[in-house]
C-alpha positions as CSV (number, residue, x, y, z in Angstrom):
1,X,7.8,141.5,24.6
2,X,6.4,144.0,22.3
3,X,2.9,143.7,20.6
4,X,4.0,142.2,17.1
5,X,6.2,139.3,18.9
6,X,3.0,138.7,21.2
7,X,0.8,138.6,18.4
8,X,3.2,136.0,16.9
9,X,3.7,133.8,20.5
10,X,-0.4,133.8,20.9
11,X,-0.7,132.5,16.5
12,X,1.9,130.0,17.3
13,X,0.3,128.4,20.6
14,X,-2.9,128.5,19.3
15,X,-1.8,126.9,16.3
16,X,0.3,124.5,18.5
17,X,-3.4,123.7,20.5
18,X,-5.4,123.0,17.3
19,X,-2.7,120.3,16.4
20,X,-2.5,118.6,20.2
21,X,-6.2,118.7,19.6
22,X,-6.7,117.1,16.4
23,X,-8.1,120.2,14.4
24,X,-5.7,120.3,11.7
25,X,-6.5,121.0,7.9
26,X,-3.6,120.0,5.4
27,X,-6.2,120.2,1.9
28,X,-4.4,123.3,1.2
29,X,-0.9,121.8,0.7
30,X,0.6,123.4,-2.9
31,X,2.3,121.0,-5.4
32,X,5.6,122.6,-4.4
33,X,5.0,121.3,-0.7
34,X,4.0,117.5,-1.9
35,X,6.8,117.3,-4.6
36,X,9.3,118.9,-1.9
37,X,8.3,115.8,0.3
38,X,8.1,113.4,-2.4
39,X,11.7,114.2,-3.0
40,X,13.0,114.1,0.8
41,X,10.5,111.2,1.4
42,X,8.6,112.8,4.2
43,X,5.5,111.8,5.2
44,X,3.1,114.8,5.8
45,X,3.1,113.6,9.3
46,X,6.4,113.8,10.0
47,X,6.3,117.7,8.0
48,X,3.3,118.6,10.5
49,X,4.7,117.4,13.9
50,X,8.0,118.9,12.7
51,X,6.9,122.1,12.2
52,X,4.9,122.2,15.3
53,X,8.1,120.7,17.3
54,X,10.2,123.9,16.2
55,X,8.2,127.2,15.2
56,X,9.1,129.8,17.2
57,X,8.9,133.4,16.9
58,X,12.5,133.6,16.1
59,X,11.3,131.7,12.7
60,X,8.8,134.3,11.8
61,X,8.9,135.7,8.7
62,X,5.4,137.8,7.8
63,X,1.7,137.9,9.0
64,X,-0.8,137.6,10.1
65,X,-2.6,138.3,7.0
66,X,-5.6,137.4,5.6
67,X,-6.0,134.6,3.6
68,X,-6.6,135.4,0.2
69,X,-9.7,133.5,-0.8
70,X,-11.1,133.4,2.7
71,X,-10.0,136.5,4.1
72,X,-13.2,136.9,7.0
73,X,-12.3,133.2,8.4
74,X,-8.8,132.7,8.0
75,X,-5.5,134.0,9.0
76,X,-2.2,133.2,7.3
77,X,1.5,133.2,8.8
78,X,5.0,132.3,6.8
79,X,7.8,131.2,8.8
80,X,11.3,130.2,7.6
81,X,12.7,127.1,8.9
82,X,16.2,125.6,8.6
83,X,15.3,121.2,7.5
84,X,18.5,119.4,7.0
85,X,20.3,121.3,4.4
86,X,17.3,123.3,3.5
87,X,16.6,126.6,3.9
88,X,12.5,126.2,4.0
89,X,9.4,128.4,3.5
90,X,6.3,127.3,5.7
91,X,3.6,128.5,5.4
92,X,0.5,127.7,8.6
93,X,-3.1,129.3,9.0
94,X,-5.9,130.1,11.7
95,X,-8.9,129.0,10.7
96,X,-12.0,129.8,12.0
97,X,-15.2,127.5,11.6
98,X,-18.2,126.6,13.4
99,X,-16.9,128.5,16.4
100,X,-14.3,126.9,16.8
101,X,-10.1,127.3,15.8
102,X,-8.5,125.0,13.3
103,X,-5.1,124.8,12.0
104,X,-4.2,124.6,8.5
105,X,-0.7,123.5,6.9
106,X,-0.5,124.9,3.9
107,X,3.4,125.4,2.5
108,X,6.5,123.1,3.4
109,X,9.4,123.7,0.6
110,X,12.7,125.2,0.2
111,X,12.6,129.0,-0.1
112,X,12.7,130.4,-3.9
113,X,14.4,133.4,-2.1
114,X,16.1,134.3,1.2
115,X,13.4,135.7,3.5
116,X,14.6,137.9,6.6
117,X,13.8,136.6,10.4
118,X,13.2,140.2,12.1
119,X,13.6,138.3,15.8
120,X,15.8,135.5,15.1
């Protein structure tokens, strides 16, 4: 495994560990996330524990990358996900607070453009 998909493997089960541990953060969910599950009738449950059931590096898209308000306590990844007949951008963060890790969902929508999966 080279150092990139590593990087990615250790954002993903640390991300996975901050959900099995209740230290999730979902206040950062864009409009085009809620309307997407508005539409679909997803509960933002159902988004999380879906996402965390099927990210995988070979979903990767971009990142890390600093978040771009809170760039000294949070890290940001985007994945692209296949959901039904979607073809979906999600977007997840690292957050750092109080010494301790928190996950953050922050995009769940179809993509406005294809996006490239360099280890799918």
């Amino acid at each position: 495994m080279n150092d990139e998909k590593f990087k990615i493997a250790l954002f993903i089960q640390q991300f996975k560990h901050c959900y099995h541990a209740g230290r999730i953060n979902a206040d950062e969910l864009n409009s085009k996330t809620t309307k997407f599950l508005a539409e679909v009738g997803l509960p933002q449950a159902v988004m999380q524990k879906y996402i965390v059931d099927h990210i995988s590096v070979a979903n990767y898209h971009f990142g890390p990358s600093p978040h771009h308000r809170f760039p000294q306590s949070r890290q940001v990844m985007i994945f692209s996900f296949a959901y039904d007949s979607y073809d979906l951008y999600v977007k997840i963060e690292l957050i750092t607070y109080d010494h301790q890790m928190i996950g953050g969902f922050m995009s769940f929508h179809p993509q406005a453009r294809p996006m490239t999966r360099p280890y799918a």
